[in-house]
N, C-alpha and C positions, 0 to 999 in steps of 0.2 A: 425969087423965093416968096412965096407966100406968108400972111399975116401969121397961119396955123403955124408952116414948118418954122418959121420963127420963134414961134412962141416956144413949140416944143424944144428946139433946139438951146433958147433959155435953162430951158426945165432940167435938161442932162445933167449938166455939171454941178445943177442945184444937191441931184440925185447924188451924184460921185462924193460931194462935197459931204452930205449927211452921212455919207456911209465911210467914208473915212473916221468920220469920229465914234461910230459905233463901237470899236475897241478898246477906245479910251472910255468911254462912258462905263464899260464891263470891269475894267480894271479898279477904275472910281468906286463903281458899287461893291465889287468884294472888298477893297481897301477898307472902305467903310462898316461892311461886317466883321472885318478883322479887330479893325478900333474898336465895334461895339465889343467884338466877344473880348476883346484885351481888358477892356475898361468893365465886363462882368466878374472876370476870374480877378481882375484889380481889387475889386468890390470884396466878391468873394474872401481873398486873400486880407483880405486889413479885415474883415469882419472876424475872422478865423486867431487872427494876434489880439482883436482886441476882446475875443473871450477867452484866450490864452490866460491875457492880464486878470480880464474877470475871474476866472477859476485858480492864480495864482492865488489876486489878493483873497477871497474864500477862502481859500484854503492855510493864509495867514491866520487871517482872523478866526478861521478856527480852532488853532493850533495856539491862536494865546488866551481865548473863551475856554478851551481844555486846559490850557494851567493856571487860568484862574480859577476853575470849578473847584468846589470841593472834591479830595481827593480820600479815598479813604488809608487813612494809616492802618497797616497792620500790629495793632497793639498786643494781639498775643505773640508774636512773633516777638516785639520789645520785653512783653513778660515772661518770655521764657530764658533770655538775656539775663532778666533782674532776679527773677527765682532761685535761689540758692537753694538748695535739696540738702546739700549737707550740713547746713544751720540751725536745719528742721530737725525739732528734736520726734522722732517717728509716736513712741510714746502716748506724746500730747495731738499729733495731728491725727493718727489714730482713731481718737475718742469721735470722729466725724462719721466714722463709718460701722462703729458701734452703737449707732442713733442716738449723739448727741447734740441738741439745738446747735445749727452754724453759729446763730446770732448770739449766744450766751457765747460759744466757743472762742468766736472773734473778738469779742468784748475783753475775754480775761486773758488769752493772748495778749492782745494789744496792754491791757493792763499788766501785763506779769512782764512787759517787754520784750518779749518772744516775737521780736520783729520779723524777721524770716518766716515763720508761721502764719501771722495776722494777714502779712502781705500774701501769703499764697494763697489763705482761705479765703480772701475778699477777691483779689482779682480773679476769683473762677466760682464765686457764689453770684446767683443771678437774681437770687430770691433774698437777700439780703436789705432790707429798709435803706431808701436813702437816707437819711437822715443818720442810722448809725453807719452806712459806710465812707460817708462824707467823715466823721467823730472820728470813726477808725484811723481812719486815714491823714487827719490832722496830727495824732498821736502818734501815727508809725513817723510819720515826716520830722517830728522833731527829735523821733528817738534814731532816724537814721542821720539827720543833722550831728545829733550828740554822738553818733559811730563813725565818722568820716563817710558815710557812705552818700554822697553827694549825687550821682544817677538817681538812686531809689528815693531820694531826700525829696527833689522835684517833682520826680512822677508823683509819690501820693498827695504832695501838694497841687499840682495838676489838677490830676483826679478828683480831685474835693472840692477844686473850682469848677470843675464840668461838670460835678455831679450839682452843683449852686446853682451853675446857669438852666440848667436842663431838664430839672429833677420836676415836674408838673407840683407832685404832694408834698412837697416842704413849706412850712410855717414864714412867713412874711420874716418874722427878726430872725428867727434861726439861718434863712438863706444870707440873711446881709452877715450873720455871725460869721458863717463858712467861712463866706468872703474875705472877711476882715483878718479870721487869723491863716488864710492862706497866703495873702500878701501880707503880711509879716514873714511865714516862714518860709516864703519864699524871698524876702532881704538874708535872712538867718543863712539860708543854702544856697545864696551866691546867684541869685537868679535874679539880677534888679529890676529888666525890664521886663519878666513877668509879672512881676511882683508888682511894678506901675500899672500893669495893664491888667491884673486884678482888682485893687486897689480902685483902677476908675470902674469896673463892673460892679465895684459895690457903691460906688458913688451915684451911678447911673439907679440903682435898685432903692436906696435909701429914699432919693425925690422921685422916682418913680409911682413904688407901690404905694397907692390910693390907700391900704386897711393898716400903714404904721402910724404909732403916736407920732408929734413933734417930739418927745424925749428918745424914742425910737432911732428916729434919723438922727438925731442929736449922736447919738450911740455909735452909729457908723459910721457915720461922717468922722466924726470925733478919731475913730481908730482909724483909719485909712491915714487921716493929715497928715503922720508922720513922714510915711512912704512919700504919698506924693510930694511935700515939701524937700524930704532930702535928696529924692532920688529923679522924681519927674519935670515938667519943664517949667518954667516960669509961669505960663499959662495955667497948668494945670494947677503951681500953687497959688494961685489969684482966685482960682474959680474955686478951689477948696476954702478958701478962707469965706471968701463972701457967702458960700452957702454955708458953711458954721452960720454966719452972723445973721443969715436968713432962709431957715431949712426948710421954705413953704413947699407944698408939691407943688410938682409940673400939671399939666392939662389934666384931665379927669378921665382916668383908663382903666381897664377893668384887669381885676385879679384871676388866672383862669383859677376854676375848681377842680381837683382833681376826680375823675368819676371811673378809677382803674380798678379798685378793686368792686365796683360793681360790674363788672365783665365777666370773670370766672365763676362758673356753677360747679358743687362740690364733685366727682365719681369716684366712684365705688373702687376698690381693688382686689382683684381676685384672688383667692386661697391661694395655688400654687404661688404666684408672689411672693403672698404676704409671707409664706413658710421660707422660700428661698431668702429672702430679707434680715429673718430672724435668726437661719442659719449662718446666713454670713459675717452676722452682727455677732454673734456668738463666736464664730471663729477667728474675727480680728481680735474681738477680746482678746479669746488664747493668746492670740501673735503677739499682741501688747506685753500680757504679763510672762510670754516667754522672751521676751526682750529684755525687760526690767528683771527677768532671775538670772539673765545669761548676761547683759551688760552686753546685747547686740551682737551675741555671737550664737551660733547655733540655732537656726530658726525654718532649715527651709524646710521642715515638713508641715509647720504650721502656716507659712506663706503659701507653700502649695495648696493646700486646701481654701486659704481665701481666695487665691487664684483662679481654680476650678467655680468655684459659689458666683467669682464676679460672672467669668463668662456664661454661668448660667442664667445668673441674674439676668444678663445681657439680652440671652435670646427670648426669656419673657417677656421681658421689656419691648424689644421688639415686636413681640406677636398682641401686646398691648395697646403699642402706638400704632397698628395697624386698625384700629378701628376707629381712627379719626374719622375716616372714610366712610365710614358708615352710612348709609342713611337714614334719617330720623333722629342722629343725633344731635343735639341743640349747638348753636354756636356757643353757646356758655361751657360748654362741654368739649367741646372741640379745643377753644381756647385753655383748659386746662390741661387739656392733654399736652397739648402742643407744649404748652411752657415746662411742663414736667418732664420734656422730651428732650429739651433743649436743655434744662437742669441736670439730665442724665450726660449727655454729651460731654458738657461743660467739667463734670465731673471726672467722665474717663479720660479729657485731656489731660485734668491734672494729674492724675491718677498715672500718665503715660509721660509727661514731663519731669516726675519726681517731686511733686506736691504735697508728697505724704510723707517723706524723709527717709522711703524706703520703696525699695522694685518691688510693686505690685503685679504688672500686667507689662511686660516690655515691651509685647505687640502694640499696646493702644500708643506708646510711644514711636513707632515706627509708623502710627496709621493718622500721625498727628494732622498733615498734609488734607489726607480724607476724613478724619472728621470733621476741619472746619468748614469744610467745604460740605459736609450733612451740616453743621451748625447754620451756615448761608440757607439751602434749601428748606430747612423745617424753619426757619427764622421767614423764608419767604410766605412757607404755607401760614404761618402765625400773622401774617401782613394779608392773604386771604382775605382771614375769618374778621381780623378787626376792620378792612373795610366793609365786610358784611352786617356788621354789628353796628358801624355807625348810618353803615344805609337804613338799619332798621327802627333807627331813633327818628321820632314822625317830629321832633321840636326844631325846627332850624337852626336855632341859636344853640342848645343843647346838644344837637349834631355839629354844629362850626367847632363848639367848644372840643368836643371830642375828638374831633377829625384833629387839631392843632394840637391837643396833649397826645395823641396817637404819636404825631410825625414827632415830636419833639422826644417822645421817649425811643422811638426807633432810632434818633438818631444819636442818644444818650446810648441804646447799646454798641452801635458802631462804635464810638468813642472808647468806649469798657471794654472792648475786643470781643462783645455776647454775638455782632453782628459782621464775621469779617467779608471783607469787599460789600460793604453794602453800597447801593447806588445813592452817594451821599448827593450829587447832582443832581438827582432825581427828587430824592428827599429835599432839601433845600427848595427846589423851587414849587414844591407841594407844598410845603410850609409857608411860605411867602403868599401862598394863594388862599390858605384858609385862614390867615391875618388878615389879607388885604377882606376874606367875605366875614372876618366878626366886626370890622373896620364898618363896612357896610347893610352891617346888620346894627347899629348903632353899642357895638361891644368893643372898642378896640383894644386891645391887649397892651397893658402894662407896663409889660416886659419882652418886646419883641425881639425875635429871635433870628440873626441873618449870619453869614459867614464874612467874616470880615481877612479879605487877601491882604490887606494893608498892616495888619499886626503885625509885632513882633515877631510870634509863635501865631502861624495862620492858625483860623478856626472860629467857631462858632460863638457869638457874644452876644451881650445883650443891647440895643440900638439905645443909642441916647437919642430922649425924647423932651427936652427943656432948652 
């Protein structure tokens, strides 16, 4: 045999040999796409659990940032709990709607002790001064203290602390006054640990505000000590004493000014109104003194007739607030409507609750539901125009200052029940943002204003700044 046939003969079983493993090498290769694709969908799969967990915890942490937010209470819903209709002597609530001043009305109310009255004419007057509904409200709180009525006793006490913290136009010593005798009467009405946590808001306020004398802070401080010593912790009566002994202020922060009532521009009101107004004023008269000759018996022909006057009144009113819309109107103008709009609202609730000591309109009481919810919507459009109005303020500091008394009072009507379901979460952190720009406009505020989850009674306080 030859060198060639040799060699070839070599070469066969080389061939045989390589093609025997050709099967196994094919088997190898898809094993190994197997593994790959195993070890993609592997991937896949753990990527897929570990945004499971990411979208759990989210979804944690959402759900405990929603219960810490501020939530809004619905307070007229609580006022219509504490309202007592049958207390109300009709008579004297009456005299509201035969055009006489709220603010004189509520004054001698609360003075004549007509606790039931005072309480109903404040918690649904919008247009009321802080200052006298803060007074009011001190006064009803001890006269419901003196009547066992311990619910109602808190809330005006409450009230008269929200309206201290909140209120932009109250007087430096008058706000720390609130304060002082709300935490008293709130020891008086069995409420301790509001009453501590009053007590330090006035403590916070006294070394705070930059525009009080040292006799001033003297004043505050002075009345609070009691509270905090007998009732708050050891801490707190340490840090009370020492500031007695040296009542200097904290850092140097600024007082806001209040610039509210330069917002509304006067309008005009039209004839049909004004006559439907003076009719109606004239016919609760009647009701009145058909009350007082009948001793509450005998009255529905004069109740119908104010009945009839209101809903008329109503649909004027209506075709009134319709011209917010307008254009050409000025926002000074707008904003007066608007408030006057919300004053009407606010009215026919109580008007529908039995605020007046007698069934005026039973509908507006069945439509209670739908007007607060107009009260929410025309409280939004009122939220509009005052952000228009401080966009149109060219002074930046004079624009921070307003934008912060803006949110601070928005969220003082939430509070008062003027604003229900308002977006206090939303408000809150609008607040905190035009702090943080008077902070950085070289203004810092005073008296800052945050939500504190950590309270006693959650809710909006003043930041201690010493």
């Amino acid at each position: 045999m030859s060198d060639a046939c040799l060699t070839t003969a070599r070469r066969l079983p080389l061939k045989r040999e390589n093609m025997s493993y050709a099967p196994n090498e094919v088997r190898q290769s898809e094993e190994v796409r197997r593994s790959r694709g195993r070890g993609w969908l592997q991937l896949i799969f753990l990527l897929g659990f570990f945004a499971s967990v990411l979208i759990g915890l989210m979804a944690l942490i959402g759900l405990y940032v929603l219960n810490q937010a501020p939530q809004s209470v619905s307070v007229v819903s609580e006022q219509r709990a504490l309202i007592q209709p049958s207390q109300i002597p009709p008579h004297l609530a009456l005299l509201q709607l035969t055009g006489a001043d709220p603010d004189a009305l509520a004054k001698q109310a609360t003075n004549a002790r007509e606790s039931a009255l005072g309480y109903a004419l404040i918690q649904y007057d919008d247009s009321l001064a802080a200052s006298q509904r803060a007074a009011d409200m001190l006064r009803l709180g001890s006269q419901f203290v003196d009547a066992g009525q311990t619910p109602q006793a808190i809330d005006a006490y409450r009230t008269a602390r929200t309206v201290a913290i909140l209120a932009p136009e109250l007087a430096p010593l008058e706000r720390g006054q609130i304060l002082t005798q709300a935490a008293v009467g709130l020891v008086a009405a069995g409420a301790v640990e509001a009453a501590v946590d009053t007590a330090r808001q006035a403590q916070h306020l006294a070394i705070q505000l930059p525009n009080l004398l040292p006799a001033q802070r003297v004043q505050i401080l002075d009345a609070v000590a009691p509270v905090l010593r007998a009732h708050g912790s050891e801490e707190a009566a340490r840090q009370i004493s020492e500031l007695l002994r040296n009542p200097a202020i904290g850092r140097r922060n600024i007082a806001l000014i209040s610039q509210w009532t330069q917002l509304p521009e006067p309008v005009s009101v039209d004839t049909p109104l004004l006559d439907v107004v003076a009719q109606r004023q004239a016919a609760v008269q009647a009701l009145t003194d058909r009350l007082l000759l009948t001793g509450g018996q005998d009255f529905d022909a004069e109740r119908a007739l104010v009945r009839s006057l209101l809903q008329e009144e109503d649909d004027l009113r209506a075709q009134r607030y319709t011209r917010i819309n307008e254009s050409g109107l000025t926002l000074g103008r707008q904003h007066t409507l608007i408030q006057e709009q919300r004053n009407w609202i606010l009215l026919k609730l109580r008007i529908g609750q039995g605020g007046f000591g007698v069934d005026l309109a039973p509908d507006w009481g069945a439509q209670a539901d739908a007007l607060r919810l107009s009260l929410n919507q025309v409280t939004n459009n009122l939220v509009t125009v005052l952000n228009a109005q401080i966009a149109a303020e060219s002074d930046p500091l004079v624009a921070a200052m307003l934008r912060a008394e803006v949110l601070q009072r928005l969220i003082l009507y939430s509070e008062l029940g003027f604003y229900p379901n308002a977006p206090l979460g939303e408000l809150t952190t609008q607040l905190e943002s035009a702090q943080t720009e008077l902070e950085r406009l070289g203004a810092p505020p005073a008296l800052p204003i945050f939500y504190d989850v950590n309270a006693a009674e959650p809710g909006f306080r003043i930041a201690q700044r010493y």
